[in-house]
C-alpha positions as CSV (number, residue, x, y, z in Angstrom):
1,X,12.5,-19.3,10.6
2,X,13.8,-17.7,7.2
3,X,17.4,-17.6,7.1
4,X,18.5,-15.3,4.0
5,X,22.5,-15.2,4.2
6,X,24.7,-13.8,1.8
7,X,23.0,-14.2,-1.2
8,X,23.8,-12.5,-4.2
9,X,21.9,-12.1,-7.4
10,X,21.7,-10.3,-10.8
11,X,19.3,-10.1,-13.8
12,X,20.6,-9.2,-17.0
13,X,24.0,-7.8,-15.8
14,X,22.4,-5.8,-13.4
15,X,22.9,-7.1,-9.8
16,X,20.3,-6.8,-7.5
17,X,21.0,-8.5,-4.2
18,X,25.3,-8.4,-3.1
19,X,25.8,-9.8,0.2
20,X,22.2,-9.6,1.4
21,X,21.2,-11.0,4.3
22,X,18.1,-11.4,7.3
23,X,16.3,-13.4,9.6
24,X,12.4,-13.5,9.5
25,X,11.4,-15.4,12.7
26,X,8.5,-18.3,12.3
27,X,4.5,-16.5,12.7
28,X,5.8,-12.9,12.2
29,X,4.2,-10.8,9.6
30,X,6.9,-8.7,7.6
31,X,6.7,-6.4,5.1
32,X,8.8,-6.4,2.0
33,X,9.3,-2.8,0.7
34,X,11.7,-1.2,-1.6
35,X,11.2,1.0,-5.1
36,X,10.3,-0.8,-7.8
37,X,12.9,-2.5,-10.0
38,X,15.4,-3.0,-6.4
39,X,14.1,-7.0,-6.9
40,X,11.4,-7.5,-4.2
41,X,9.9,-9.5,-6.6
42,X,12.8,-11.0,-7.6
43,X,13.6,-12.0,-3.5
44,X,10.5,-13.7,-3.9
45,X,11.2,-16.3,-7.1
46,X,14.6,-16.7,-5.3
47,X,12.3,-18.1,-1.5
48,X,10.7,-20.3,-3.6
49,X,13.6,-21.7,-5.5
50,X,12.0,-20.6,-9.1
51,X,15.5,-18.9,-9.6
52,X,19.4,-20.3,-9.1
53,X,21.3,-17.9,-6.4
54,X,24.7,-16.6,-7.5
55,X,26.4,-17.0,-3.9
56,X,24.9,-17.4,-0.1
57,X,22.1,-19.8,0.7
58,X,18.1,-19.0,1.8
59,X,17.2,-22.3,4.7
60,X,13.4,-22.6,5.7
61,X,12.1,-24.8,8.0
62,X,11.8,-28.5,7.0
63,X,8.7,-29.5,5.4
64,X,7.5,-25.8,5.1
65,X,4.9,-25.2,2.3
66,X,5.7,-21.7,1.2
67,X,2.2,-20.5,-1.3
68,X,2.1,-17.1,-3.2
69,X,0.0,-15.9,-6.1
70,X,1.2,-16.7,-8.9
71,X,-1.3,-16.2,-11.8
72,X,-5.3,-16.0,-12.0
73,X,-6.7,-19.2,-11.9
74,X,-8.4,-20.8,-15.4
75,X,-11.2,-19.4,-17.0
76,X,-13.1,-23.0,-16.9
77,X,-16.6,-24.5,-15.5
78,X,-15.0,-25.2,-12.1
79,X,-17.0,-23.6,-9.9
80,X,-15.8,-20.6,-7.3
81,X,-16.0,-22.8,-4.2
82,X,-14.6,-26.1,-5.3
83,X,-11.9,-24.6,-6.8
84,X,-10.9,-22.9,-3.5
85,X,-11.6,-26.4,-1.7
86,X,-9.2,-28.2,-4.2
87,X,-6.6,-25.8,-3.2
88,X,-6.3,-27.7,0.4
89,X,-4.4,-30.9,-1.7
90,X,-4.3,-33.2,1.4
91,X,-7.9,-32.5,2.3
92,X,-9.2,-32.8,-1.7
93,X,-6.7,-36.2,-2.3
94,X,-8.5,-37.6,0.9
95,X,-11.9,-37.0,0.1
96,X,-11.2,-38.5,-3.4
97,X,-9.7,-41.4,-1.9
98,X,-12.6,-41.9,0.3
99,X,-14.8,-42.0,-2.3
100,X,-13.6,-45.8,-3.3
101,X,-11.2,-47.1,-0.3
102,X,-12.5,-50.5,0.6
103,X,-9.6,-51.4,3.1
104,X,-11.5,-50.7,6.5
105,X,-8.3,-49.7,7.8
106,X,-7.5,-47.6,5.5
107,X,-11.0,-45.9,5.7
108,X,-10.5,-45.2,9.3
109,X,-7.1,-43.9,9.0
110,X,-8.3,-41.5,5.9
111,X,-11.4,-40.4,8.1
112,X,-9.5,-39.7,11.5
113,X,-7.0,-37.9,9.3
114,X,-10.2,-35.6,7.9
115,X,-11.2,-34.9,11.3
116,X,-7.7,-33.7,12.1
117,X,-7.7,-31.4,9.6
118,X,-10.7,-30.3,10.4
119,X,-12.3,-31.5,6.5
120,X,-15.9,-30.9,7.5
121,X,-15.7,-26.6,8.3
122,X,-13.7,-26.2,5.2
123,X,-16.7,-25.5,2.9
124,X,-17.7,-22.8,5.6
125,X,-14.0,-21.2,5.6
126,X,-13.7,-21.3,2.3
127,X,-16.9,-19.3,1.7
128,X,-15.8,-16.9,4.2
129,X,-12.8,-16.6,2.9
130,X,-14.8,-15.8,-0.9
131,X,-17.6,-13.5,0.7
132,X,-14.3,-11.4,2.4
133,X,-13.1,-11.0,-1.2
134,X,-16.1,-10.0,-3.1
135,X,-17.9,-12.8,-4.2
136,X,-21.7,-13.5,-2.4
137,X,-23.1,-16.9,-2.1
138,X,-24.5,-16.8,-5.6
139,X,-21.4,-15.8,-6.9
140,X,-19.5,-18.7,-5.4
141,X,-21.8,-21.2,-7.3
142,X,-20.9,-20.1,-10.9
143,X,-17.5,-21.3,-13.0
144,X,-14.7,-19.4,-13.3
145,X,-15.3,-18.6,-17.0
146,X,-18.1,-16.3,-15.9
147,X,-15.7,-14.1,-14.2
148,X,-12.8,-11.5,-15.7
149,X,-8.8,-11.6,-15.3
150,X,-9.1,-8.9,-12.4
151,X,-11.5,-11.1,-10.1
152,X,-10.0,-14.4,-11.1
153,X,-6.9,-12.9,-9.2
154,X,-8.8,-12.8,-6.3
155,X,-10.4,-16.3,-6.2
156,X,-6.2,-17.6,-6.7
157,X,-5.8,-15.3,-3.7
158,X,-8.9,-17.0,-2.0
159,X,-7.2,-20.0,-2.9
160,X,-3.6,-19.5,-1.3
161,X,-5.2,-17.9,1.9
162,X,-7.8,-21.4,2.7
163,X,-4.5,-23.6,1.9
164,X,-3.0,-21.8,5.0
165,X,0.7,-22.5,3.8
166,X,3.4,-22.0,6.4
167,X,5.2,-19.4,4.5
168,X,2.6,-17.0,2.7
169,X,4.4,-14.4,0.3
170,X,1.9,-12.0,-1.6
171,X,2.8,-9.8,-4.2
172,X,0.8,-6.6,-4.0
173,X,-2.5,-8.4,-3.3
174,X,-4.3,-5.2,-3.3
175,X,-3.7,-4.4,-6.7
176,X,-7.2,-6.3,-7.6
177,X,-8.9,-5.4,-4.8
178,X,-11.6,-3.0,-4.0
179,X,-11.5,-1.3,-0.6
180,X,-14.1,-3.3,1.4
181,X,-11.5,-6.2,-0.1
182,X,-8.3,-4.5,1.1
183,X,-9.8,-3.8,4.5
184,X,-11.1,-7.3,5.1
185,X,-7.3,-8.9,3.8
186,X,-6.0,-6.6,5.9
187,X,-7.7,-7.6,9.0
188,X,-7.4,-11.7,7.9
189,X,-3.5,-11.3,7.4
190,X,-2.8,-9.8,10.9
191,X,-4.9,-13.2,12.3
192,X,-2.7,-15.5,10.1
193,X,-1.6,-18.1,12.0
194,X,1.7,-18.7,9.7
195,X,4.7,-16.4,8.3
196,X,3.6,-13.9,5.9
197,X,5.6,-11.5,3.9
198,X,3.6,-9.2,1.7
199,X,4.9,-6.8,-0.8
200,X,3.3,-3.8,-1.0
201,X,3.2,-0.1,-1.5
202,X,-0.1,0.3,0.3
203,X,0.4,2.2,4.1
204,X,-2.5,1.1,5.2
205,X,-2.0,-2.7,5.4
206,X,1.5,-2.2,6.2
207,X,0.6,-0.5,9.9
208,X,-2.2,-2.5,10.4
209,X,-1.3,-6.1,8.6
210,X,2.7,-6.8,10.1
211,X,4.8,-6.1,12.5
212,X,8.2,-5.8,11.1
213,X,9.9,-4.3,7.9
214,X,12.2,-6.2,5.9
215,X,13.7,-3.3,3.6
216,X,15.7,-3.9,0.3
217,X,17.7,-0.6,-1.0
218,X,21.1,-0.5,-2.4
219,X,21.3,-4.6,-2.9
220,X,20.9,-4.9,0.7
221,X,18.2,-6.1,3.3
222,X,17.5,-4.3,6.2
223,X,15.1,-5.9,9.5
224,X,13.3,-3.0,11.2
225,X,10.8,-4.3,14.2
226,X,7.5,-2.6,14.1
227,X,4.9,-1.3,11.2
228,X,5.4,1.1,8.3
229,X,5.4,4.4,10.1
230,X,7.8,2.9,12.6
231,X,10.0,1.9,10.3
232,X,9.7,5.4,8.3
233,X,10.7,7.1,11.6
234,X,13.8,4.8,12.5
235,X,15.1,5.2,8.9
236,X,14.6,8.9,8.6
237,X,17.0,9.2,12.2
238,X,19.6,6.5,10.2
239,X,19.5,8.3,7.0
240,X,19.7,12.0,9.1
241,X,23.3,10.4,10.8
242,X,24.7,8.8,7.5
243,X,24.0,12.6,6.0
244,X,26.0,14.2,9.3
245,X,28.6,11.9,9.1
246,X,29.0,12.1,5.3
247,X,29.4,16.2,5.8
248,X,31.7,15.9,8.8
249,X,34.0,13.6,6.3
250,X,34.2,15.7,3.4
251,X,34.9,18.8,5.6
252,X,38.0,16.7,6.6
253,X,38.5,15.0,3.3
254,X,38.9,19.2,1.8
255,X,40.4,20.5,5.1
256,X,43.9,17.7,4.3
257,X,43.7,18.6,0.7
258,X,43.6,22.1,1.1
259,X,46.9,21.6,3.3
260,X,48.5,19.4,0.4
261,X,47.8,21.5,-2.5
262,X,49.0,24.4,-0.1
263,X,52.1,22.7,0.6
264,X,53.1,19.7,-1.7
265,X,55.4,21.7,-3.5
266,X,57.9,22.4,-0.4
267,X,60.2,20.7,0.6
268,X,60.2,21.3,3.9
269,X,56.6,20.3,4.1
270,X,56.3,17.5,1.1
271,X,56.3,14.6,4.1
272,X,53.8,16.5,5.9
273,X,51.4,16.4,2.6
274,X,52.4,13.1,1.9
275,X,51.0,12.0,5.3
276,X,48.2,13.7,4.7
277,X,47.5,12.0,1.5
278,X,48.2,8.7,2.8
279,X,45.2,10.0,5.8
280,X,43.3,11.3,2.3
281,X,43.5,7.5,0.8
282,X,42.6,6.0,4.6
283,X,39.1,7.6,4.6
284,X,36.5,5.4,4.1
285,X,33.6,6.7,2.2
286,X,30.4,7.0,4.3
287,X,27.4,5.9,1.9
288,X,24.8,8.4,1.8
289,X,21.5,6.2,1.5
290,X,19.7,9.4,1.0
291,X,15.9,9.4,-1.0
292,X,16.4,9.6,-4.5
293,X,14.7,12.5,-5.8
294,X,11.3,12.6,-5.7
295,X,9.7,12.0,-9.4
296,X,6.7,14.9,-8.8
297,X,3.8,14.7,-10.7
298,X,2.9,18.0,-12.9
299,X,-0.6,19.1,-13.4
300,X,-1.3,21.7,-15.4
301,X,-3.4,24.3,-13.9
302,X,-7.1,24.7,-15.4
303,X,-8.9,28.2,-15.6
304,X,-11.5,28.2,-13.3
305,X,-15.1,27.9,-14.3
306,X,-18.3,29.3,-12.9
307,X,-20.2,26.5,-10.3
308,X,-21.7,23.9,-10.8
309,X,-19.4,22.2,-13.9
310,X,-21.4,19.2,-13.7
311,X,-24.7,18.4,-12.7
312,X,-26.7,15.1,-12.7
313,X,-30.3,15.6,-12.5
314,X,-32.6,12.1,-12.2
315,X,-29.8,10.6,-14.2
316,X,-30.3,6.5,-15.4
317,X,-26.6,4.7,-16.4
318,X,-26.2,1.2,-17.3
319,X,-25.7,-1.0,-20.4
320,X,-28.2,-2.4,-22.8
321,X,-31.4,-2.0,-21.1
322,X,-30.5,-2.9,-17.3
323,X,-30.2,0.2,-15.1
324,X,-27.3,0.0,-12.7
325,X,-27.4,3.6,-10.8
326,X,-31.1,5.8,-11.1
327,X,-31.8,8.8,-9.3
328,X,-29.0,10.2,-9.4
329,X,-29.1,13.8,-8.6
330,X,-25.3,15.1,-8.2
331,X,-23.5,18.4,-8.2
332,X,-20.0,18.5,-8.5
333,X,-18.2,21.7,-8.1
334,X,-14.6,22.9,-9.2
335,X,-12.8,22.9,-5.8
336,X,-14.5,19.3,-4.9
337,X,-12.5,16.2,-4.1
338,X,-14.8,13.5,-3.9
339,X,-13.7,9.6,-2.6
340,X,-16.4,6.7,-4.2
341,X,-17.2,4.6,-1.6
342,X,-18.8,0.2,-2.1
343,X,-18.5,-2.8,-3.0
344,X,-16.6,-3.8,-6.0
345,X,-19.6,-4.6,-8.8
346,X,-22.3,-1.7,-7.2
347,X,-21.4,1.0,-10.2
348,X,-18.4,2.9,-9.0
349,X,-16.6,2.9,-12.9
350,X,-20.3,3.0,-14.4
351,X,-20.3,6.6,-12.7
352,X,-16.8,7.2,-13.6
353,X,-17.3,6.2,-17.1
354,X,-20.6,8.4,-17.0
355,X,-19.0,11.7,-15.6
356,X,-16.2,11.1,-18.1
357,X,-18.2,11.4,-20.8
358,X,-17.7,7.5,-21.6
359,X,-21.2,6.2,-21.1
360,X,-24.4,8.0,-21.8
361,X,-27.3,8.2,-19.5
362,X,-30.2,6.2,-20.4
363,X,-32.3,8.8,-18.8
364,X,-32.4,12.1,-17.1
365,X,-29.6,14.7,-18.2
366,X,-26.5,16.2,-17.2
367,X,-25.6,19.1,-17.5
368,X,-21.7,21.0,-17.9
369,X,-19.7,23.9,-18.2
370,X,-19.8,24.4,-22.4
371,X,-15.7,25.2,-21.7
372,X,-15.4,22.0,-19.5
373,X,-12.5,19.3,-19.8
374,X,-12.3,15.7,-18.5
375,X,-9.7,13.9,-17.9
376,X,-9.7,10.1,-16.7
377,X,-8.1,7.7,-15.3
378,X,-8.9,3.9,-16.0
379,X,-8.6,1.1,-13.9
380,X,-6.7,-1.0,-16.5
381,X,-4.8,1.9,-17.8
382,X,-4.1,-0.7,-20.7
383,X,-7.3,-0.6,-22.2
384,X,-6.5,3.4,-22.5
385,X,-2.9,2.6,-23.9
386,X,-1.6,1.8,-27.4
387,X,0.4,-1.5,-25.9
388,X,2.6,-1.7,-29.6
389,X,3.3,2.0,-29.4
390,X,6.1,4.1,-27.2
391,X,5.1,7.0,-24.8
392,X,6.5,9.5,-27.2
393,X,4.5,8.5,-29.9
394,X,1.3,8.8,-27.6
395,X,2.1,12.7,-26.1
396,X,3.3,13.5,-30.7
397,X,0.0,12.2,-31.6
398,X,-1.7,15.0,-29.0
399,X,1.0,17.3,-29.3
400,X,1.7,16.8,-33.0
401,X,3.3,21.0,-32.8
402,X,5.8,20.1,-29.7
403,X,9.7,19.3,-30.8
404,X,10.6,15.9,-29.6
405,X,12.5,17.5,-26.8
406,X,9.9,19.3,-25.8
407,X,8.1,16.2,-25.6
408,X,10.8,14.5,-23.5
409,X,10.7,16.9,-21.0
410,X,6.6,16.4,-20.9
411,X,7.4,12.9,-20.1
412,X,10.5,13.3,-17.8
413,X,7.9,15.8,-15.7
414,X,6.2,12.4,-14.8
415,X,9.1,10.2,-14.4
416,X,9.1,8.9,-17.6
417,X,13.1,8.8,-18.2
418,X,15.2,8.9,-21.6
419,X,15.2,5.1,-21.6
420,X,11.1,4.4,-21.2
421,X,10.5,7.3,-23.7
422,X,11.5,5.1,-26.6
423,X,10.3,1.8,-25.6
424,X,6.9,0.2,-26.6
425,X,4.4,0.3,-23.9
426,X,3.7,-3.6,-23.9
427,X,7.8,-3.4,-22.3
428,X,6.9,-0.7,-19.5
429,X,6.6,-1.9,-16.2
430,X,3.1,-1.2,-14.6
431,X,4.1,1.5,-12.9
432,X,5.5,3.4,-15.7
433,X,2.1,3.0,-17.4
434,X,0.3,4.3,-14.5
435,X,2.6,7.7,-15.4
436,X,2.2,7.9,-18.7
437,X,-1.6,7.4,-18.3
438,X,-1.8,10.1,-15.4
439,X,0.4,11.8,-18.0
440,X,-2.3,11.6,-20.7
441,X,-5.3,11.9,-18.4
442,X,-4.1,15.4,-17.2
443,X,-2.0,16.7,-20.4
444,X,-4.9,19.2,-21.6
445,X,-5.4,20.6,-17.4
446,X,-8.6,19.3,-17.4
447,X,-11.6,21.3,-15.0
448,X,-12.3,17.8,-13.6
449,X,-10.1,14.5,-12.9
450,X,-11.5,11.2,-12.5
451,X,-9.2,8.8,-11.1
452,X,-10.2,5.2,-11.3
453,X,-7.9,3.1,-9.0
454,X,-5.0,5.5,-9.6
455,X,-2.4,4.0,-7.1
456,X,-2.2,0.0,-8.5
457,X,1.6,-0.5,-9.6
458,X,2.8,2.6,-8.2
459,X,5.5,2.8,-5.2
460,X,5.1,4.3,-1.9
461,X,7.1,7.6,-3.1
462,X,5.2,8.0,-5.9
463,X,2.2,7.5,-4.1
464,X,2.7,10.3,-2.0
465,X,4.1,12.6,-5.1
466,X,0.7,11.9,-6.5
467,X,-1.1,12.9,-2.9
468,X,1.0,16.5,-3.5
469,X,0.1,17.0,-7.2
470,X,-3.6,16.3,-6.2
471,X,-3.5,18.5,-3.1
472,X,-2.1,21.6,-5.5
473,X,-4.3,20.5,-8.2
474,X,-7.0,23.5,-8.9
475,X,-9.5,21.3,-10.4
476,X,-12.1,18.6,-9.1
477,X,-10.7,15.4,-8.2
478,X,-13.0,11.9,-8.5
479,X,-11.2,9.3,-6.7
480,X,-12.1,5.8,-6.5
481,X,-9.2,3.3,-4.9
482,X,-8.5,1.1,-2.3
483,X,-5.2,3.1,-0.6
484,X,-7.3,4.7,2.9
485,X,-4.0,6.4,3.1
486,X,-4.6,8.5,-0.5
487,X,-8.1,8.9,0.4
488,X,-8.0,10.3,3.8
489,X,-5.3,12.9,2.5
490,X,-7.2,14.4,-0.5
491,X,-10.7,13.6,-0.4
492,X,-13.4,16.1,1.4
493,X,-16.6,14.4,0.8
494,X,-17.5,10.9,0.5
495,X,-19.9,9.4,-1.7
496,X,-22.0,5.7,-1.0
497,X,-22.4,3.7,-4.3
498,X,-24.7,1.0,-3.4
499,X,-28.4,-0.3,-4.1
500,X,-28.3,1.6,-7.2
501,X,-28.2,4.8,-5.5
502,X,-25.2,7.3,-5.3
503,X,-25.8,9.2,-1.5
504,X,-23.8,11.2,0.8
505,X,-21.8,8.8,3.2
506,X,-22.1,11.3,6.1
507,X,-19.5,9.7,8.4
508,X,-15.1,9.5,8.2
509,X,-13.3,6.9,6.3
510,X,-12.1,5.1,9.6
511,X,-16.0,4.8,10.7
512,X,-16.7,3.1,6.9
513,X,-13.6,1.2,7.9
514,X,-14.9,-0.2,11.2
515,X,-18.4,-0.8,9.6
516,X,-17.1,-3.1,7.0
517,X,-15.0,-5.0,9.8
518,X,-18.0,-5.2,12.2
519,X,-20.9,-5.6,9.5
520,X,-22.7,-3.2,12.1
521,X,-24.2,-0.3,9.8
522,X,-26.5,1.6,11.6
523,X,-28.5,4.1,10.0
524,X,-28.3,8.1,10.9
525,X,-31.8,7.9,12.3
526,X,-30.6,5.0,14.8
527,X,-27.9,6.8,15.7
528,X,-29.7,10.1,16.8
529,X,-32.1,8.3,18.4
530,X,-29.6,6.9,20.8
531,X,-28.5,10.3,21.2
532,X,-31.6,11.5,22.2
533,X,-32.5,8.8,24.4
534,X,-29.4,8.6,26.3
535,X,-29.8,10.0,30.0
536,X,-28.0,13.1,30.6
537,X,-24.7,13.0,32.9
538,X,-24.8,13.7,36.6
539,X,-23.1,17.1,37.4
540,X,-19.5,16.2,38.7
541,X,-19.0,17.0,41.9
542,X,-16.0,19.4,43.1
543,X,-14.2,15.8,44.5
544,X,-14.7,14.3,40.8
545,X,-13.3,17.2,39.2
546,X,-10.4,17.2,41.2
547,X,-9.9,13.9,40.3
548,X,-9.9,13.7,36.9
549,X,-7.3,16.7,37.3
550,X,-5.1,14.5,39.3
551,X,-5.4,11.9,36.8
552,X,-4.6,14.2,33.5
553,X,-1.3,15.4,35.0
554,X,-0.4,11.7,35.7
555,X,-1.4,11.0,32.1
556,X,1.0,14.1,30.9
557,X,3.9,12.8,32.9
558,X,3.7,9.7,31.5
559,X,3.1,10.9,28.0
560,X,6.2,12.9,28.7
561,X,8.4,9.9,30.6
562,X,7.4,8.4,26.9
563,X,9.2,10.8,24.5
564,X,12.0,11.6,26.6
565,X,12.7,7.3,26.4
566,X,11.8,7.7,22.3
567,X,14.0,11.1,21.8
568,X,17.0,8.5,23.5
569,X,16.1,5.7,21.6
570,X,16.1,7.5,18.3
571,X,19.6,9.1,19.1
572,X,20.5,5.6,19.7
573,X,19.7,4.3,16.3
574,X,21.0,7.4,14.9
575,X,24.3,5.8,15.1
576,X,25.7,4.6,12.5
577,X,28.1,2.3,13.2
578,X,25.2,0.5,15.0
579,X,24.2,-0.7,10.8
580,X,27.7,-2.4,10.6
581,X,26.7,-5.8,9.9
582,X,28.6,-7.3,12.9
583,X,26.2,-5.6,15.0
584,X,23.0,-6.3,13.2
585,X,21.5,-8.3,16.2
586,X,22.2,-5.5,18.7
587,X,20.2,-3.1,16.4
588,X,17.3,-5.7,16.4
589,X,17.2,-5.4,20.1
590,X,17.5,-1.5,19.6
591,X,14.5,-1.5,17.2
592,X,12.2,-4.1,19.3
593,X,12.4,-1.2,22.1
594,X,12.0,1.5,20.3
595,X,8.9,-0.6,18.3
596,X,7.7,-1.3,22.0
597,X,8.7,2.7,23.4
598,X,6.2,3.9,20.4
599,X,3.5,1.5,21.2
600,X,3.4,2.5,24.7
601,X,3.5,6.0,23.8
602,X,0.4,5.9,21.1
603,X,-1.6,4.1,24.0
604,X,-0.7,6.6,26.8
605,X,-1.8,9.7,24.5
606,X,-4.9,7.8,24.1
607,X,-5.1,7.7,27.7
608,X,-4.2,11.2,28.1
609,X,-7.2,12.1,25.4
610,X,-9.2,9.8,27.1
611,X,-8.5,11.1,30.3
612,X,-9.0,15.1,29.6
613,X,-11.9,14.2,27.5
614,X,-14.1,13.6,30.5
615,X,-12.3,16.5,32.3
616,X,-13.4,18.5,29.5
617,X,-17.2,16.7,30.0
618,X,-17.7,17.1,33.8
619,X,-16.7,20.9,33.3
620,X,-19.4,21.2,31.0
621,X,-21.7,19.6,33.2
């Protein structure tokens, strides 16, 4: 296991970590959340001994390899595969060896030790590993030089995950993926056969990848058992007591210094008021561990225009000469919010760029609203950024007529604080870019946003601010990311960019989801044929129907039995003197129920769907 105890740590005068301490048992898969700038990243450098604690100690097991991403790897002729395979140190050291041993001993001890790590499938897993992440046969052949910074990161990320080390920390992995790529990490990490702890802002792997939540707020680290939403629930029951008992002290704090102020003056009373200062002075404060505000996002509100306000008809895009979308024939309409769907590399930012504005067709025409604005969103908002320049100085040279307060209070409306205003861009961390680029993308309340990967470097709260400014957003929205969470919450129609083509993906996000997992794709055609060909239902009988009744009400009761045992269990860890740190291993009990009370109750309402389903299908009948 991880044994963090005590340890204390600061960065530049600013301390980050005071007396923090947790436990992360051996195989479990935990994630690490916080805002950014608490020091999750920081926790990390600190596991793997890159940094010197101020006080307390971090143990791991002995002999533990702990592996993270650190950097891309080189831009060199190495191919994709081998330098995955050279990864696995013990395996590629051996196989060298092999080469020239001459010691028949020695051979025989360096080929038994292959077999035992299972040398001769690694090829296989490593490709797997590759063709999970993006990169096809073909792909896997070339060097590393043929490939950019963003998919470089994923063949170090390739590399970490084949190694298999015993302690696996990843540091946003999703950042640089696409969201076939997030979906297929996400379903490798929950298979993992070691400790993992990932930090991440991304709901989606944190439900599906881990099973605990190692949280880091006010220099502290907190264990909750269970997945994201979990986790959300048990701390908004902690943070609804701390806000109770906080009230219920200040009451009493004013009630005894109403009485002293009242009273100090006379003598027949001054002992009384001194007592009651000396209760005053007793009190200790309750912490309120409350959300810091939430930094909203501010769209400006567009006028609205007559439909279509774009329209593709037999449009060509690509570069040079090579075509990588044709036939495009697309209609977007003011009130649309539209998710791209594929495969990293099959022209999602080529029709970004060409709805933008940003890349000509090299055929066909589109066709706009003469009063229509753009505004976009790049992937590498750097590329969109003046790195040497300070956020004020980008919103003075659009709004060269606004005072500079004015201008502050532009950027304040997107969390850009007094601080960030005046510092060069290259300085900002990536999530203060992401604002100011959202900033600039939507400063003239453009008729149509295209957001390219929007989400990358931005935390879970201001993830969900942006889901809110995009919900109340009047204009079209064009989203292309890897966070199913933002997707399923603001986009309406889906589009398929693959083959070259741009089609209606006719199905939900969780169906694109279970295709990519499962590889099965069936075509609408296949599916109605099935439908069609399937035999038709006997009529229930008045015994079955009776039945099923019996077995709905069952299904209620026990649905019922469920959240009376969850509206306890939630009172329970509503107490707050259950987080005193001499009881931390009673509140890790109290959370493993509560974890297991909410598992139990998710599958019993599917039972109880299940169940009044075909109720609700022999009534038909």
């Amino acid at each position: 296991m991880i044994k963090i105890e005590n340890i204390t740590y600061s960065v530049e005068g600013r301390t980050l970590l005071e007396g923090a301490s947790a436990t992360i048992p051996d195989g479990h898969k935990v994630g690490l959340v916080g805002r950014n700038g608490t020091g999750k990243t920081t926790l990390f450098k600190l596991i793997r001994n890159e940094l010197v604690l101020e006080g307390g100690s971090i143990s791991l097991p002995k002999r533990a390899r702990i592996g993270g991403v650190a950097q891309e790897v080189p831009g060199n002729e190495v191919s994709l595969i081998d330098t995955v395979l050279a990864a696995d140190l013990e395996r590629a050291a051996l196989m060298s060896e092999s080469e020239t041993a001459l010691d028949p001993n020695r051979i025989a001890d360096i080929q038994t030790r292959l077999a035992d790590i299972d040398a001769w499938s690694a090829e296989g897993r490593a490709s797997s590993i590759l063709k999970g992440l993006g990169f096809d046969a073909e792909k896997q052949k070339q060097p590393c030089s043929d490939f950019s910074g963003g998919w470089r990161m994923r063949v170090a990320l390739a590399a970490v995950l084949f190694s298999q080390p015993d302690v696996l920390l990843l540091d946003e992995p999703t950042n640089y993926l696409d969201l076939e790529g997030a979906v297929w990490l996400e379903s490798y990490l929950a298979k993992y056969p070691h400790t993992v702890i990932i930090v991440s802002h991304d709901r989606g792997l944190l439900n599906r990848a881990v099973g605990s939540i190692l949280h880091l707020e006010d220099k502290q680290l907190h264990f909750y058992q269970g997945n994201y939403e979990t986790f959300a629930r048990t701390r908004a029951a902690r943070l609804a007591s701390a806000e109770s008992e906080a009230k219920k002290q200040d009451a009493r704090r004013a009630h005894l210094q109403a009485y002293v102020d009242r009273f100090r003056a006379k003598a027949d009373k001054a002992r009384q008021a001194q007592s009651r200062l000396k209760a005053i002075a007793r009190m200790q404060p309750i912490s309120r561990p409350q959300e810091a505000a939430l930094r909203r996002f501010t769209f400006p509100e567009p006028e609205e225009l007559s439909p279509p306000i774009v329209r593709v008809e037999n449009g060509v895009v690509g570069y040079d000469t090579k075509a990588v979308l044709s036939q495009l024939d697309l209609r977007i309409d003011q009130d649309d919010r539209i998710a791209l769907l594929g495969q990293n590399g099959e022209g999602k930012s080529t029709l970004s760029k060409l709805l933008s504005g940003r890349l000509d067709p090299m055929s066909g025409r589109i066709v706009t609203s003469s009063k229509l604005r753009i505004g976009y969103f790049a992937q590498h908002q750097v590329d969109e950024l003046f790195i040497d320049e300070t956020p004020l100085q980008h919103v003075q040279r659009l709004r060269p007529s606004k005072t500079p307060a004015q201008l502050r209070a532009m950027l304040s409306g997107f969390g850009i604080g007094a601080e960030q205003t005046d510092t060069v861009v290259g300085r900002l961390s990536g999530g203060q870019k992401a604002r100011l680029s959202l900033m600039l993308a939507t400063l003239d309340a453009p008729h149509i946003l295209i957001l390219d990967e929007p989400t990358n470097h931005l935390d879970i709260e201001s993830r969900e601010a942006l889901v809110e400014a995009l919900t109340a957003y009047t204009g079209a929205v064009i989203l292309v990311s890897h966070d199913m969470h933002l997707l399923s919450l603001v986009a309406d129609r889906l589009w398929l960019v693959k083959d070259g083509r741009v089609t209606p993906y006719e199905h939900d996000l969780e169906t694109y989801r279970e295709d990519l997992l499962t590889g099965d794709k069936p075509d609408k055609s296949e599916k109605a044929k099935k439908s069609t060909d399937a035999p038709k239902p006997k009529r229930a009988s008045r015994d079955d129907i009776l039945i099923l009744r019996a077995e709905v009400r069952k299904c209620e009761e026990r649905v019922d039995k469920l959240n009376d045992m969850r509206d306890k269990l939630a009172k329970k860890l509503a107490d707050h003197s259950l987080y005193e740190a001499e009881r931390i291993g009673e509140l890790e009990t109290w959370n493993k129920k509560y974890a297991e009370v909410m598992g139990a109750l998710e599958r019993a309402e599917g039972m109880w769907l299940g169940a009044q389903d075909k109720l609700d299908a022999a009534l038909a009948n």
